[in-house]
Backbone as CSV, one residue per row, in Angstrom:
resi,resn,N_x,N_y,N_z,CA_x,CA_y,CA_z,C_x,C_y,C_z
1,UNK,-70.694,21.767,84.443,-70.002,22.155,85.674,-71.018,22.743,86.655
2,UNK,-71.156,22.383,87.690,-72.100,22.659,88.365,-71.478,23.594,89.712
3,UNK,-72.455,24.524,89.904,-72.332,25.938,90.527,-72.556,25.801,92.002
4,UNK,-71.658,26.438,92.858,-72.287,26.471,94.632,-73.252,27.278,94.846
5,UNK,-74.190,26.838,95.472,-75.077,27.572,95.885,-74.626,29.024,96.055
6,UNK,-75.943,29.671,96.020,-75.844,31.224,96.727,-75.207,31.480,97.852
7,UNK,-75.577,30.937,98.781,-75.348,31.086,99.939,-74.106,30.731,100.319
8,UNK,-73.011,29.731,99.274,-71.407,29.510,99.636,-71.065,30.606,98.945
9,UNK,-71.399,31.423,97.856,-70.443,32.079,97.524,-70.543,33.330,97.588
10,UNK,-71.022,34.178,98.804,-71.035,34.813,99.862,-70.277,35.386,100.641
11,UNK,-69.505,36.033,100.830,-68.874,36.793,102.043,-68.904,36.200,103.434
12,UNK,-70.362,35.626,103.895,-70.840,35.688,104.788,-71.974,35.027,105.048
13,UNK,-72.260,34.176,105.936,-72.918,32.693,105.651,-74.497,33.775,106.515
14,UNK,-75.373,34.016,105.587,-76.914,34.760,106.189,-77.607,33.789,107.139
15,UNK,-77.620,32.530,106.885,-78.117,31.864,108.664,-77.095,32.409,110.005
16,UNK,-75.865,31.712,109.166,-75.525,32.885,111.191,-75.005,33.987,111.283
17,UNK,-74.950,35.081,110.410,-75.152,36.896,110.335,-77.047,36.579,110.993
18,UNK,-77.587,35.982,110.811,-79.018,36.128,111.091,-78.600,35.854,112.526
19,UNK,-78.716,34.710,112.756,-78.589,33.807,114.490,-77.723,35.470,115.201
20,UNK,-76.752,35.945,114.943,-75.782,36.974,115.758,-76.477,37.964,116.465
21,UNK,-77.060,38.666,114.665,-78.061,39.117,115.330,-79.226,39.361,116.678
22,UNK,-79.632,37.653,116.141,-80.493,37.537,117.390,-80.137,37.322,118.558
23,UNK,-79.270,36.804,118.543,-78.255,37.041,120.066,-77.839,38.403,120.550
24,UNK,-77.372,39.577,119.854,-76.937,40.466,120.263,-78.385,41.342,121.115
25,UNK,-79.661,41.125,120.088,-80.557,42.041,120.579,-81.331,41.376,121.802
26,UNK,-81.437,39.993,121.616,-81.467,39.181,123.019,-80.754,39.644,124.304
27,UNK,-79.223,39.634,124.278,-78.548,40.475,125.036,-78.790,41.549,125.188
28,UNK,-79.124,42.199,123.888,-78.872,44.145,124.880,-80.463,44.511,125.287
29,UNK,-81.521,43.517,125.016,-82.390,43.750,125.688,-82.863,43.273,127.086
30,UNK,-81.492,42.429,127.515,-81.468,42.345,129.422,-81.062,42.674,129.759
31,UNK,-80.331,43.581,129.145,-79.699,44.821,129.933,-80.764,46.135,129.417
32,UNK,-81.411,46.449,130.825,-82.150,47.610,130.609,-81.585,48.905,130.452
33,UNK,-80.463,48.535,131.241,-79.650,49.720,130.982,-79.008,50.348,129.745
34,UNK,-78.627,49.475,128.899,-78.105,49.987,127.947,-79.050,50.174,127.203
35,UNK,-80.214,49.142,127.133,-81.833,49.590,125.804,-82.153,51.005,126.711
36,UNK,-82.139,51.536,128.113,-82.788,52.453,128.236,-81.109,54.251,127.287
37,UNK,-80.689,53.781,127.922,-79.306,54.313,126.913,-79.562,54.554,125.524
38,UNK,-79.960,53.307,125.033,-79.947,53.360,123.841,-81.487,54.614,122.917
39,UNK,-82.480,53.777,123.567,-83.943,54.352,123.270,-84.067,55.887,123.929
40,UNK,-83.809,56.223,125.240,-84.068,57.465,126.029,-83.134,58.557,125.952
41,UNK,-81.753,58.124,125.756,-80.981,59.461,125.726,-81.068,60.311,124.901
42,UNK,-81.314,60.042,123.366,-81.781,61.014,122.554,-82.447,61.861,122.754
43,UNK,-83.598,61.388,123.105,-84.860,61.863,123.344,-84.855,63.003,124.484
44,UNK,-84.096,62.494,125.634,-83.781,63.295,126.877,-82.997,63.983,126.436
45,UNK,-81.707,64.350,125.617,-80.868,65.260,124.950,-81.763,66.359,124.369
46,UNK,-82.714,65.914,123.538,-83.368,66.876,122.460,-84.455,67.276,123.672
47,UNK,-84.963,66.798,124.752,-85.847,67.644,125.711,-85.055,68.585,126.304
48,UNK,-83.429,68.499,126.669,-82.979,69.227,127.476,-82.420,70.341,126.470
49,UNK,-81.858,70.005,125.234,-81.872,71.052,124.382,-82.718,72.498,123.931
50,UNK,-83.964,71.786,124.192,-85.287,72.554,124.064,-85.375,73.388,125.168
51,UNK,-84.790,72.866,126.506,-84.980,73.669,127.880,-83.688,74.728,127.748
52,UNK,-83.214,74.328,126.987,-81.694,75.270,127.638,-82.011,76.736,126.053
53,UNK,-82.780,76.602,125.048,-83.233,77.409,124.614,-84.642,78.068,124.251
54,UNK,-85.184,77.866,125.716,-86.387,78.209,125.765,-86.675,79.666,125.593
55,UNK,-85.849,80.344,125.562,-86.097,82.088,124.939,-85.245,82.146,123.741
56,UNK,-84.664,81.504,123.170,-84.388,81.808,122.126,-84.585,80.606,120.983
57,UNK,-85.757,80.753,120.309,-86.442,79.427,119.433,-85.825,79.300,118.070
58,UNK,-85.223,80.715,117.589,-84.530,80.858,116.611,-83.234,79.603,117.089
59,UNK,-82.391,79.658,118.030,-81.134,78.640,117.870,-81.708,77.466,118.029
60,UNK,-82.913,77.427,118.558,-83.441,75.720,118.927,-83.023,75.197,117.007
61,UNK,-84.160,76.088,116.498,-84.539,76.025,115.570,-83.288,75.438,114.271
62,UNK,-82.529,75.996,114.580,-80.632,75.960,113.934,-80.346,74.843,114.692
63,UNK,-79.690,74.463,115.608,-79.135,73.616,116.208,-79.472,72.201,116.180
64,UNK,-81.150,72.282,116.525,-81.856,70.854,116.669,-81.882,69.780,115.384
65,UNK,-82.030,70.461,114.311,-81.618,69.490,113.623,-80.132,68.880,113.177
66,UNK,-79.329,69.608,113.269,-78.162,69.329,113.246,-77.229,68.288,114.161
67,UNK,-78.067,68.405,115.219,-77.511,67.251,116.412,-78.123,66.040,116.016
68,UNK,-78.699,65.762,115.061,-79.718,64.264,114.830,-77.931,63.658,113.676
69,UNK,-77.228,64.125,113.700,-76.121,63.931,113.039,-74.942,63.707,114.379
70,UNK,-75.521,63.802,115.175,-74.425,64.057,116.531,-74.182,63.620,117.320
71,UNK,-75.609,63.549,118.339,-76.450,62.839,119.250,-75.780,61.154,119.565
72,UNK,-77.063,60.480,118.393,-76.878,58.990,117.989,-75.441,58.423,117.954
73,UNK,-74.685,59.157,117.580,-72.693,58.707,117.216,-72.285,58.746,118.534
74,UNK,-72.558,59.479,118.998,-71.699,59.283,120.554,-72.514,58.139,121.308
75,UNK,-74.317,57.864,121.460,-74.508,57.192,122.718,-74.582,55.901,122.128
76,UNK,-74.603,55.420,120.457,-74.329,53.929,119.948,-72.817,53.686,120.338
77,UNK,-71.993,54.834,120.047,-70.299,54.235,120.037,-70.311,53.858,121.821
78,UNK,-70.881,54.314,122.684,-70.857,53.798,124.301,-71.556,52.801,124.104
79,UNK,-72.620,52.054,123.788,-73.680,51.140,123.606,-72.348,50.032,122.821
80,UNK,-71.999,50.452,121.804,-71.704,48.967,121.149,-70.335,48.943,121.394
81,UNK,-69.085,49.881,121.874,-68.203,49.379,121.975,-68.447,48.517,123.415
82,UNK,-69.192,49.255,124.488,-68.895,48.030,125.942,-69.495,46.735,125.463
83,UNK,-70.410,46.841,124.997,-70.578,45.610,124.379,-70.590,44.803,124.007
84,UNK,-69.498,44.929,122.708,-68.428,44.166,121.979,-67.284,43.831,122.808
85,UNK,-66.645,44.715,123.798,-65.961,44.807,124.136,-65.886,43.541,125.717
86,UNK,-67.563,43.461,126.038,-68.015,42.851,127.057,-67.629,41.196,126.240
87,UNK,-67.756,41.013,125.046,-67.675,39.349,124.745,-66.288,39.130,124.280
88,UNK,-66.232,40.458,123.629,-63.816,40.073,124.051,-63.244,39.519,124.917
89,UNK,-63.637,40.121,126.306,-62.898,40.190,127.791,-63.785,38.725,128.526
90,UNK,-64.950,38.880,127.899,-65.365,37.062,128.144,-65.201,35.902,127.460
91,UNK,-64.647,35.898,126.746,-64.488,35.329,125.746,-65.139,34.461,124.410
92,UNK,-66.201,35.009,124.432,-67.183,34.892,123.653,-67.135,34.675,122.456
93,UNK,-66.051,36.088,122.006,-65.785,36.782,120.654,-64.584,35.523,120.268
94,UNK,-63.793,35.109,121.063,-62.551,33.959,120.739,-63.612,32.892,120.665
95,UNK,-64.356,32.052,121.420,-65.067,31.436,121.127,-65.888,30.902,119.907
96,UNK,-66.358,31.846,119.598,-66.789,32.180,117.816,-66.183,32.040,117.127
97,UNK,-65.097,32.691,117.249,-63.764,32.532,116.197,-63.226,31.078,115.558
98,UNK,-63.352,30.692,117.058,-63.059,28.940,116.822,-64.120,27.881,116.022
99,UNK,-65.272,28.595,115.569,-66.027,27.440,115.062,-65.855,28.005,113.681
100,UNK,-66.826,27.856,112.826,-66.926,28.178,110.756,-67.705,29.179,110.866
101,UNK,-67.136,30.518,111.928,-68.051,31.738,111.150,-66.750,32.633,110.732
102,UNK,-67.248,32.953,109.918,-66.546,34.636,109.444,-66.208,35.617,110.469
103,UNK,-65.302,36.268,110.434,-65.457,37.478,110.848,-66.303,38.347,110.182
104,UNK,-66.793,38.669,109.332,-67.739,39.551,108.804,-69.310,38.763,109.349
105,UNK,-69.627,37.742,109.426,-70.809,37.076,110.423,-70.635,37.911,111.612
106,UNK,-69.915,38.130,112.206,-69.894,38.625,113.246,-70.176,40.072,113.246
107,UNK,-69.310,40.814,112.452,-70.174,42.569,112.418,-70.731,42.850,111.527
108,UNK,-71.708,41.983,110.554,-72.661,42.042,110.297,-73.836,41.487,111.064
109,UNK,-73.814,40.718,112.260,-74.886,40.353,112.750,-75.144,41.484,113.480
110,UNK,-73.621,41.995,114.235,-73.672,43.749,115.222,-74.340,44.339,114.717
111,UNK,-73.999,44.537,113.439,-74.869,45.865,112.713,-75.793,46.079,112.369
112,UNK,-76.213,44.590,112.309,-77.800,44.406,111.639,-78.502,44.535,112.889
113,UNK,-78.074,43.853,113.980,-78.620,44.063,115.254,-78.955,45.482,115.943
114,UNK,-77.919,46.486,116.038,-77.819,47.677,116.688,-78.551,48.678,115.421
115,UNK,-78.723,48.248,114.064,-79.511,49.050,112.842,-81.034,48.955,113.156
116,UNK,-80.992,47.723,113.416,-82.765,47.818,114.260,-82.770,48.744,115.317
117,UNK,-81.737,48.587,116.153,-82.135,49.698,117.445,-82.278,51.379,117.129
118,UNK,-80.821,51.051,116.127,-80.879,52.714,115.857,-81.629,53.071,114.983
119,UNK,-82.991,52.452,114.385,-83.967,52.692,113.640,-85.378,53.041,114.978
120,UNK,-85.509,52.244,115.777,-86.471,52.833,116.840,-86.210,53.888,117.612
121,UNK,-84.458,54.056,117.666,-83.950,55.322,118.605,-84.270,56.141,117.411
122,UNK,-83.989,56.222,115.923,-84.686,57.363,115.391,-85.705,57.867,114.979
123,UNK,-86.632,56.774,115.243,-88.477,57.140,115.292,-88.575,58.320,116.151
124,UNK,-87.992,57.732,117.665,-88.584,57.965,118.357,-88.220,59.399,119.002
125,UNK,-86.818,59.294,118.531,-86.573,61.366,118.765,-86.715,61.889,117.645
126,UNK,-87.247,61.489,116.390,-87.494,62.796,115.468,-89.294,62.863,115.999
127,UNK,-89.583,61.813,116.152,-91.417,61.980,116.272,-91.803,63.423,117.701
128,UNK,-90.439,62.925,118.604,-90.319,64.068,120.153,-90.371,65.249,119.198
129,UNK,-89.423,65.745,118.440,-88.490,66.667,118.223,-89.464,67.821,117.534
130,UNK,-90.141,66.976,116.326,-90.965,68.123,115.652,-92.042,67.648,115.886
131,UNK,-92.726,66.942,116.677,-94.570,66.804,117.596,-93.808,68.037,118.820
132,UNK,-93.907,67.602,119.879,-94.159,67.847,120.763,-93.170,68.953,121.323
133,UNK,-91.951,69.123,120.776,-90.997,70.002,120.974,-90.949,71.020,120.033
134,UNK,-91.504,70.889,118.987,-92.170,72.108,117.799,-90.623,72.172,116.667
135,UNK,-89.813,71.520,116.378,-88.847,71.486,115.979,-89.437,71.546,114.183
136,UNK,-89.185,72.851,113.422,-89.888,73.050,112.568,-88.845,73.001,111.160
137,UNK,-89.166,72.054,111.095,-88.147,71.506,109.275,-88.804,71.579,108.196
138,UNK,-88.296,71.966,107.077,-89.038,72.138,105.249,-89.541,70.934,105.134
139,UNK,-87.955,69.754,105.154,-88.442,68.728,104.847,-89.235,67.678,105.000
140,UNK,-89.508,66.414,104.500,-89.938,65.519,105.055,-88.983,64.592,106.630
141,UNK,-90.060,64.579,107.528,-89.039,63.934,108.805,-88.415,62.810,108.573
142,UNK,-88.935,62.312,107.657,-88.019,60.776,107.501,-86.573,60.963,107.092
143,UNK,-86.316,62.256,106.485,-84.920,62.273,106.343,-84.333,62.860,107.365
144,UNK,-84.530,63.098,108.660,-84.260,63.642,109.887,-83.648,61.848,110.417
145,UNK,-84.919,61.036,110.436,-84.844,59.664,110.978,-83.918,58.760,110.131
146,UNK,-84.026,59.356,108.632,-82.414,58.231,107.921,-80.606,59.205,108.263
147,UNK,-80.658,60.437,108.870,-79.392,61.146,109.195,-78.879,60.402,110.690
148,UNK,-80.586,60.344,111.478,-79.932,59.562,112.961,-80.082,57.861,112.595
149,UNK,-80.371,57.499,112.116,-79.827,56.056,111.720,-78.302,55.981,111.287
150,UNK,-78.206,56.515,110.462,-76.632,57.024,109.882,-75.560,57.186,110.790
151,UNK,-75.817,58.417,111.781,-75.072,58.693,112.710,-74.711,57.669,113.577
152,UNK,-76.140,56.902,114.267,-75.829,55.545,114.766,-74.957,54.547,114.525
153,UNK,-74.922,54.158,113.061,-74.427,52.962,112.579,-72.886,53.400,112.609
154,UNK,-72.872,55.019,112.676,-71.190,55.702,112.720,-71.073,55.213,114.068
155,UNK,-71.582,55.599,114.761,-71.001,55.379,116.565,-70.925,53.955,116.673
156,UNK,-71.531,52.840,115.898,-71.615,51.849,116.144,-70.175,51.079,115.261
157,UNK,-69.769,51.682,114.345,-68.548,51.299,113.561,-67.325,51.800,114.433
158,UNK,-67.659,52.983,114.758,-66.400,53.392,115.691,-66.002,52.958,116.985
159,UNK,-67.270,52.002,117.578,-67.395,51.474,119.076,-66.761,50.199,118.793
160,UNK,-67.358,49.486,117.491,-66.566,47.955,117.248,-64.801,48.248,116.971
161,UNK,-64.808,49.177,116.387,-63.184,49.536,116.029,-62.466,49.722,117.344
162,UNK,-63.068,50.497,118.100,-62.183,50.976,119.483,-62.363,49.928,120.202
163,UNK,-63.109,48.952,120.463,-62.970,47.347,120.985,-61.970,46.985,120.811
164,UNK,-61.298,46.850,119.608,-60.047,45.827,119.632,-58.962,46.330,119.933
165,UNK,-58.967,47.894,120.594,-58.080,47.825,121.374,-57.974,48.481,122.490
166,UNK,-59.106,48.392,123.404,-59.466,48.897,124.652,-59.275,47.173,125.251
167,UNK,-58.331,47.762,126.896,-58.712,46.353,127.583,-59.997,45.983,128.131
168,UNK,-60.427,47.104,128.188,-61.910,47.371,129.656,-62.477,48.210,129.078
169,UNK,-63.602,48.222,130.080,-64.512,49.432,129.442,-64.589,50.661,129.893
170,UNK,-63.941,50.673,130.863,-62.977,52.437,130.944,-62.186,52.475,130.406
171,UNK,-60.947,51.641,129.371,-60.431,52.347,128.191,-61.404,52.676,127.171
172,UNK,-62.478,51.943,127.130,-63.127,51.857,125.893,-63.845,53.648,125.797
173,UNK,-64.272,53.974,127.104,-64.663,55.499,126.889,-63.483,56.584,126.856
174,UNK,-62.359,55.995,127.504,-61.361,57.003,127.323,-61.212,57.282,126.045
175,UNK,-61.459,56.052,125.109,-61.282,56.759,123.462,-61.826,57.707,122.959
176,UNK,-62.718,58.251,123.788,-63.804,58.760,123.076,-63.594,60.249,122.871
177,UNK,-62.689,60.436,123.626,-62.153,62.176,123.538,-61.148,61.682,121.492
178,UNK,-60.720,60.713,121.436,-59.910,60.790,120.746,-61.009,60.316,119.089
179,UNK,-61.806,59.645,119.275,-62.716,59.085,118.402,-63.848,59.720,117.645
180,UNK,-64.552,60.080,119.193,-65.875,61.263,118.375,-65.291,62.633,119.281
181,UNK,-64.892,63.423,119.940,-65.146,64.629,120.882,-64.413,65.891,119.385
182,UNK,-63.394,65.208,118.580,-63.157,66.007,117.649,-63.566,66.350,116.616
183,UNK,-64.520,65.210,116.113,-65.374,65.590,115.204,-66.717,66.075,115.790
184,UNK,-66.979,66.088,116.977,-68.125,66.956,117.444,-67.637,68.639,117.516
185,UNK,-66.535,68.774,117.659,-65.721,69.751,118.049,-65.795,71.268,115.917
186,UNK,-65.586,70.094,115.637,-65.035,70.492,114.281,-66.595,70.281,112.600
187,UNK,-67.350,70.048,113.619,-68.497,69.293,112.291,-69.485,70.402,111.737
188,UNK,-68.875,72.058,112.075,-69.926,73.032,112.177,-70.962,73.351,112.876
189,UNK,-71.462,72.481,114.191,-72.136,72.926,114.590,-72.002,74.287,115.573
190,UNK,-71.122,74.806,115.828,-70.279,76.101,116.646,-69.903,76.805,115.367
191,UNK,-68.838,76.464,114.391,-68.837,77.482,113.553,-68.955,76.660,111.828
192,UNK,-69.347,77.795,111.488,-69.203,77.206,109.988,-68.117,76.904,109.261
193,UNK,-68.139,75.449,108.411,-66.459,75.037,108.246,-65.967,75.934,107.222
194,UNK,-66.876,76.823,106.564,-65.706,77.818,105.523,-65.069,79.190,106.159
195,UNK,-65.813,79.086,107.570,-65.142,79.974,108.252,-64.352,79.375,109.615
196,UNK,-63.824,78.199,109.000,-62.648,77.758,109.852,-61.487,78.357,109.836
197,UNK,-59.952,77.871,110.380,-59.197,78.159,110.019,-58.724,77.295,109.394
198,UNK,-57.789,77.610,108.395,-57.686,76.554,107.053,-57.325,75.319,107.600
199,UNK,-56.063,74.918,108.489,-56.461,73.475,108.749,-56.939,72.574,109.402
200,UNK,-58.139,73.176,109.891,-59.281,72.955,110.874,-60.588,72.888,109.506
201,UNK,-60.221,73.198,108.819,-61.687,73.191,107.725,-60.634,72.052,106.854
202,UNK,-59.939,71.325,106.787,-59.202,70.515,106.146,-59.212,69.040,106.756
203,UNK,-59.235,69.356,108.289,-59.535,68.420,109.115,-61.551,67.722,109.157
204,UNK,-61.647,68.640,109.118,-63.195,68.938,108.979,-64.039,68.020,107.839
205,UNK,-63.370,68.289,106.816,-63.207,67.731,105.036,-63.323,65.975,105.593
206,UNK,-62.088,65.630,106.422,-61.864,63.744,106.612,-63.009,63.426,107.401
207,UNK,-63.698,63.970,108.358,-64.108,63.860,109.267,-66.163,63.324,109.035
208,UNK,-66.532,62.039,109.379,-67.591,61.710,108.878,-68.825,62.670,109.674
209,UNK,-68.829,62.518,110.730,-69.576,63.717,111.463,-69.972,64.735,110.797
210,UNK,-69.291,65.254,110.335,-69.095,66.581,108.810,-70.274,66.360,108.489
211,UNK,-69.842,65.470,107.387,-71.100,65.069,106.458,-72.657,64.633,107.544
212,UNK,-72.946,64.050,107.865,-73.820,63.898,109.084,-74.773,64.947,109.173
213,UNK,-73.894,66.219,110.138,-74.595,67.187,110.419,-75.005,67.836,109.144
214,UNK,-74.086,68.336,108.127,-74.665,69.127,106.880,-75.755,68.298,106.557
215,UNK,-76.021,66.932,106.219,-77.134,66.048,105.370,-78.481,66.685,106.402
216,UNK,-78.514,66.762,107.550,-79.366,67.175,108.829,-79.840,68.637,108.467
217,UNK,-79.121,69.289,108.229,-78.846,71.070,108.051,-80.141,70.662,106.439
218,UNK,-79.349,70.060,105.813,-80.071,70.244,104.530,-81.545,69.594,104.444
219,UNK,-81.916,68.619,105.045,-83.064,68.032,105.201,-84.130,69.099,105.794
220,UNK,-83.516,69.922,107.222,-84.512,70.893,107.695,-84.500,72.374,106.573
221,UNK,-83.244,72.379,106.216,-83.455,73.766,105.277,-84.134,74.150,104.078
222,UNK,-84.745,72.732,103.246,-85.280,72.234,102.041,-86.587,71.478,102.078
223,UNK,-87.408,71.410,101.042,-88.533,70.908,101.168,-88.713,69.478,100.822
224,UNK,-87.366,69.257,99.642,-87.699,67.750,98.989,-86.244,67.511,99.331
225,UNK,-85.660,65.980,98.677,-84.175,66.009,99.116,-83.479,66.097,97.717
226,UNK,-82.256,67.192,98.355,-81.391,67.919,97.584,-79.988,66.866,96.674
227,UNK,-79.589,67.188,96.354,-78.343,66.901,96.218,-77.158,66.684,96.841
228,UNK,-77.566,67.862,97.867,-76.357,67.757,98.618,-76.534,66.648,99.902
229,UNK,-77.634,66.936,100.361,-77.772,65.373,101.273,-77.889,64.332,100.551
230,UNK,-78.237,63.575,99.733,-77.789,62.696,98.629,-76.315,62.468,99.316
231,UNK,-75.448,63.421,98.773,-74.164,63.300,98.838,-73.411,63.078,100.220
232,UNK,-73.805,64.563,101.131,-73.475,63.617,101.985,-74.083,62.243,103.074
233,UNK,-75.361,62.064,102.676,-75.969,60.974,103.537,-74.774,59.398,102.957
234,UNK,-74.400,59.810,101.483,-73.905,58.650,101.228,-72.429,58.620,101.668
235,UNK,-71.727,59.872,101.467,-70.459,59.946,102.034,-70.184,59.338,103.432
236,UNK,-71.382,59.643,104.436,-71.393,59.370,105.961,-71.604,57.562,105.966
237,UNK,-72.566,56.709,104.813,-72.905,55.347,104.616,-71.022,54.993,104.257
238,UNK,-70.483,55.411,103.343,-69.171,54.811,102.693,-68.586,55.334,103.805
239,UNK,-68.623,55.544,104.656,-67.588,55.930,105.946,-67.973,54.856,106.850
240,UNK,-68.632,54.383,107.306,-69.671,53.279,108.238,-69.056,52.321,107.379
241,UNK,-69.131,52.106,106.341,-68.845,50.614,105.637,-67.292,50.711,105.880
242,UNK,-66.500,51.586,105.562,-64.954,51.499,105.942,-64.573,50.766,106.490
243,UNK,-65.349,51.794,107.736,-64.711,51.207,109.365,-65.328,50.213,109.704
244,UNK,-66.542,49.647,109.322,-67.066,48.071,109.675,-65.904,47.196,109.041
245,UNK,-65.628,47.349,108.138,-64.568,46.432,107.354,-63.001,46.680,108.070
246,UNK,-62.643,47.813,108.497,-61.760,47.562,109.726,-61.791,47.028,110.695
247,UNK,-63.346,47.189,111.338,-63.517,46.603,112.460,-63.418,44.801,112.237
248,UNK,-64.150,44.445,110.940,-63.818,43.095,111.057,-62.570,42.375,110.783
249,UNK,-61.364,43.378,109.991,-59.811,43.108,110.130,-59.095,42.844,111.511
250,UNK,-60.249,43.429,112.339,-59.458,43.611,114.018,-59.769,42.144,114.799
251,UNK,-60.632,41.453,113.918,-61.120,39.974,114.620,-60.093,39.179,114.518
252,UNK,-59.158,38.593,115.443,-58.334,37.466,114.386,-58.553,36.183,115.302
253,UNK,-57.760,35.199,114.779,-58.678,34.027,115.118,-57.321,33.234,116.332
């Protein structure tokens, strides 16, 4: 009895999850606007952060790493929902639909696409953050640069999700009070979640951001990696995979 290839018995056909890819980063690199979005705002966040606690180095010191959990989720979820949202309303995304790809070809090519970006957006503000802005962590920086990859691929799961049901791309930011502004609100960086009120530290618990910032907290507070970022770096990955897999339920043909 003879066996299908690798590649049929697959989820997801890797020549065109590959080809999507290259289309998406083709696209978002003629738009300067959104690569400058994408690459500079971090970076300009964590410079202006630095300015707004220039007498007090102790909160830089607290805060700055914790936003590398924060940052990235909000300016990927603007980056990839208009985005996505731009080949909905053109019809691009129906287009596709109609030939032999998957829906999972499709937000896996997103993800693989916008995972490259949010891998240079996190070079390039942890290299700012502790060079030149003095941002002083135990750990090794690379686990600073795998928390804002993380965070990214969150804003980027939550931007494809809120696509399928934004008409435009001023609904698409109106979500955003409802999507990320509460888990920025609630993720500890203002107060600590055991000194919430109980169902605000319960809310806190569902909330992927959570995990995010603590994995961030623990990377600068420690010298090697702990356990607990372990835990939550992976909690924040099985949250990203969720909602990618929602997001590709939202494709229909």
């Amino acid at each position: 009895m003879s066996r299908l290839p690798l590649a049929d018995r697959l989820p997801f056909s890797p020549t065109i999850t590959g080809a999507t890819a290259v289309r998406v980063l083709h696209q978002v690199s003629r738009d300067k606007g959104s690569t400058a979005l994408l690459l500079g705002i971090p970076c300009m966040l964590m410079v202006l952060l630095k300015l707004m606690f220039h007498s007090s180095d102790a909160t830089f010191q607290r805060v700055g790493p914790q936003v590398f959990g924060i940052f990235p989720v909000i300016v990927m979820y603007l980056v990839a929902s208009m985005s996505t949202l731009r080949e909905r309303t053109t019809g691009t995304a129906e287009r596709l639909l109609t030939m032999p790809v998957r829906r999972l070809d499709i937000v896996l090519g997103y993800s693989i696409a916008f995972a490259f970006l949010a891998l240079l957006q996190a070079v390039l503000s942890t290299l700012l953050s502790v060079g030149p802005l003095g941002l002083d962590i135990k750990g090794p920086a690379y686990l600073l640069m795998v928390i804002a990859m993380l965070g990214a691929l969150l804003g980027l799961a939550l931007g494809l999700l809120v696509s399928a049901f934004a008409r435009n791309e001023f609904q698409a930011v109106q979500f955003l009070p409802a999507a990320v502004l509460p888990q920025f609100l609630v993720c500890g960086l203002f107060v600590p979640r055991d000194e919430m009120q109980g169902a605000l530290s319960g809310v806190a618990k569902v909330m992927p951001m959570t995990y995010a910032v603590q994995a961030a907290s623990e990377a600068a507070g420690h010298s090697g990696v702990t356990g607990v970022f372990v835990r939550d770096a992976l909690l924040t990955l099985a949250c990203v995979i969720l909602v990618l897999v929602v997001s590709a339920a939202t494709l229909k043909r």
